[in-house]
C-alpha positions as CSV (number, residue, x, y, z in Angstrom):
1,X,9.8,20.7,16.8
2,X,13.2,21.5,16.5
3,X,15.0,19.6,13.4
4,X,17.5,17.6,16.1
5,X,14.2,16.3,17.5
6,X,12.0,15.4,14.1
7,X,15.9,13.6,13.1
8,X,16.5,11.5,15.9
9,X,13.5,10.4,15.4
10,X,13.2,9.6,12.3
11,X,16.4,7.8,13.1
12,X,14.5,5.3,15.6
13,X,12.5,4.7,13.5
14,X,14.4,3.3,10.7
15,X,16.3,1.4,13.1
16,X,12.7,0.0,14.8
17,X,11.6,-0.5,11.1
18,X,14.9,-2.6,10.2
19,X,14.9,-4.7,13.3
20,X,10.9,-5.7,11.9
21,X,12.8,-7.1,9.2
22,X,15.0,-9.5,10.9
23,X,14.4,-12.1,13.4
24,X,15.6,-15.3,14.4
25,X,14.8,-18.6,13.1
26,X,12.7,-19.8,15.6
27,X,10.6,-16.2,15.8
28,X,9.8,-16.4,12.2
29,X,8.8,-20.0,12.3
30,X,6.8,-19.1,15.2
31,X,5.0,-16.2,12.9
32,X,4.8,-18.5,9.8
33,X,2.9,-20.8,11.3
34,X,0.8,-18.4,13.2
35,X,-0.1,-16.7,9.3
36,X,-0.7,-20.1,7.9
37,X,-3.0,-20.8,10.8
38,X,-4.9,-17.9,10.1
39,X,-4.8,-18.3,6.6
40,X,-6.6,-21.6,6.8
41,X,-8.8,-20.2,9.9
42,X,-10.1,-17.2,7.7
43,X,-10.4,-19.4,4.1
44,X,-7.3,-17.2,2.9
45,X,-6.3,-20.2,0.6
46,X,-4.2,-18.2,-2.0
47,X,-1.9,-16.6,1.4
48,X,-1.8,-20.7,2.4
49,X,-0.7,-21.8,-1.0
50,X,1.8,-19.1,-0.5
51,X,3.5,-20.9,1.9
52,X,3.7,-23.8,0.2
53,X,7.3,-24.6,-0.8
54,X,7.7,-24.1,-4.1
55,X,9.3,-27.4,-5.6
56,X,6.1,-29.2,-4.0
57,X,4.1,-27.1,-5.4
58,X,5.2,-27.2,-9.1
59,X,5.0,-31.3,-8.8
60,X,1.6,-31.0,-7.0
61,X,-0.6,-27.7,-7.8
62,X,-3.9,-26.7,-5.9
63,X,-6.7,-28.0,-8.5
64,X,-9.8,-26.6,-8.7
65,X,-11.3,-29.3,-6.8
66,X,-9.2,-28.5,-4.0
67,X,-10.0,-24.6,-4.3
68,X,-13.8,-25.4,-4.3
69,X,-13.8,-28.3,-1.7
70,X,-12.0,-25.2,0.8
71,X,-14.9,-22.6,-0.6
72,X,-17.8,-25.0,0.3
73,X,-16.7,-25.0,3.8
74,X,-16.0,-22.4,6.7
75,X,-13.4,-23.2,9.4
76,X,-14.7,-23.2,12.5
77,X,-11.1,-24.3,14.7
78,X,-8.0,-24.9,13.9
79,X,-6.3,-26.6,16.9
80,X,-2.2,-26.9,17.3
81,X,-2.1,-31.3,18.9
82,X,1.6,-31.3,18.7
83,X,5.0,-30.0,17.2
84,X,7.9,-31.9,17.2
85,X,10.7,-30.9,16.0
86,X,12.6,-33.0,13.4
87,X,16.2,-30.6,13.4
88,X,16.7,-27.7,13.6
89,X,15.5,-26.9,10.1
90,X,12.3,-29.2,10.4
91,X,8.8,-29.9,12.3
92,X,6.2,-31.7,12.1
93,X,2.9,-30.1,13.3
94,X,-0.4,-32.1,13.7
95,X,-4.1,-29.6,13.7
96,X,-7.1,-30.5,14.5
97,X,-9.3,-28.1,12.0
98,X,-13.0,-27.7,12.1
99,X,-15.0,-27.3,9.5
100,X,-18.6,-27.1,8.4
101,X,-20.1,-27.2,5.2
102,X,-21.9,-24.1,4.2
103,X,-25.0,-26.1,2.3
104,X,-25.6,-29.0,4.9
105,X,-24.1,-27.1,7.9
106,X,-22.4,-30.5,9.0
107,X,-19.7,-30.1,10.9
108,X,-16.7,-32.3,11.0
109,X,-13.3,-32.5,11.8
110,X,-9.8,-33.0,10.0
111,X,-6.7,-34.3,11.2
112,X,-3.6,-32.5,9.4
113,X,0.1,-33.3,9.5
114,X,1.9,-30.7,8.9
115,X,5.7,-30.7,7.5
116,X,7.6,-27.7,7.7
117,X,11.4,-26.7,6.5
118,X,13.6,-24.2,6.9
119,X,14.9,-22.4,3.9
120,X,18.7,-20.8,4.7
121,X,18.6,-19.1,1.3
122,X,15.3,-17.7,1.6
123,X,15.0,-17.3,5.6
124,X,11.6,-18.3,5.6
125,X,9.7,-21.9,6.6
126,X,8.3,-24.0,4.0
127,X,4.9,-26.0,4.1
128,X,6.6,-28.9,2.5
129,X,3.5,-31.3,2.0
130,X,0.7,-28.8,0.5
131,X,-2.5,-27.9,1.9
132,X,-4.9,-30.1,4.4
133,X,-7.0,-33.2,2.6
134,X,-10.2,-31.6,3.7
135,X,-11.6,-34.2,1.0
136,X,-15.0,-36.1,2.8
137,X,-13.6,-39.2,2.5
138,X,-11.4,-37.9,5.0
139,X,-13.8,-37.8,7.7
């Protein structure tokens, strides 16, 4: 391959690489929520706490309970009911997740409100009320 060749490119693929990197509002919210989705669906708590905003989490961290309640079950759905949109910078999003206890193999199912929140400074969205009650009072 001729040098010309190997630095175009590598050229494209900077540019493809850096375009990755930046998307709109609404695309990111759109992946966001798809990764938090899956973080729940897979029991991929600590990428979930991740997306917790900060501020909340500092007043209100996961306990162990919490941790342990989420490793005594498996997710079995997690469905999207509604989104509506708040602003531009907010959403609320009610799911519909599935779960079943690994020791009785029960299944049940938990309603969870959602409240997310742009963040300008950091471009991302922000779960602003923590993780689901998946408590069994809840049921």
């Amino acid at each position: 391959m001729s040098v010309f060749f190997r630095l175009t490119c590598a050229l494209v693929l900077v540019a493809m690489l850096g375009a990755c990197g930046v998307g709109s509002k609404q695309q990111l919210r759109d992946s966001t929520l798809f990764s938090y989705a899956g973080a729940i669906r897979w029991g991929h708590i600590d990428d979930a706490v991740g997306m917790i905003d900060p501020d909340y989490l500092s007043k209100h961290p996961i306990t162990s309970l919490e941790r342990e309640r989420f490793s005594q079950v498996e997710c079995t759905g997690y469905l999207v009911k509604g989104i509506q949109p708040i602003s531009d910078t907010e959403l609320m999003q009610m799911v519909e997740i599935r779960l079943v206890n690994r020791h009785t193999l029960v299944e049940r199912t938990v309603l969870a409100r959602e409240h997310w929140r742009w963040d300008e400074d950091a471009k991302r969205w922000w779960l602003m009320n923590g993780l689901p009650d998946i408590s069994p009072a809840q049921n």
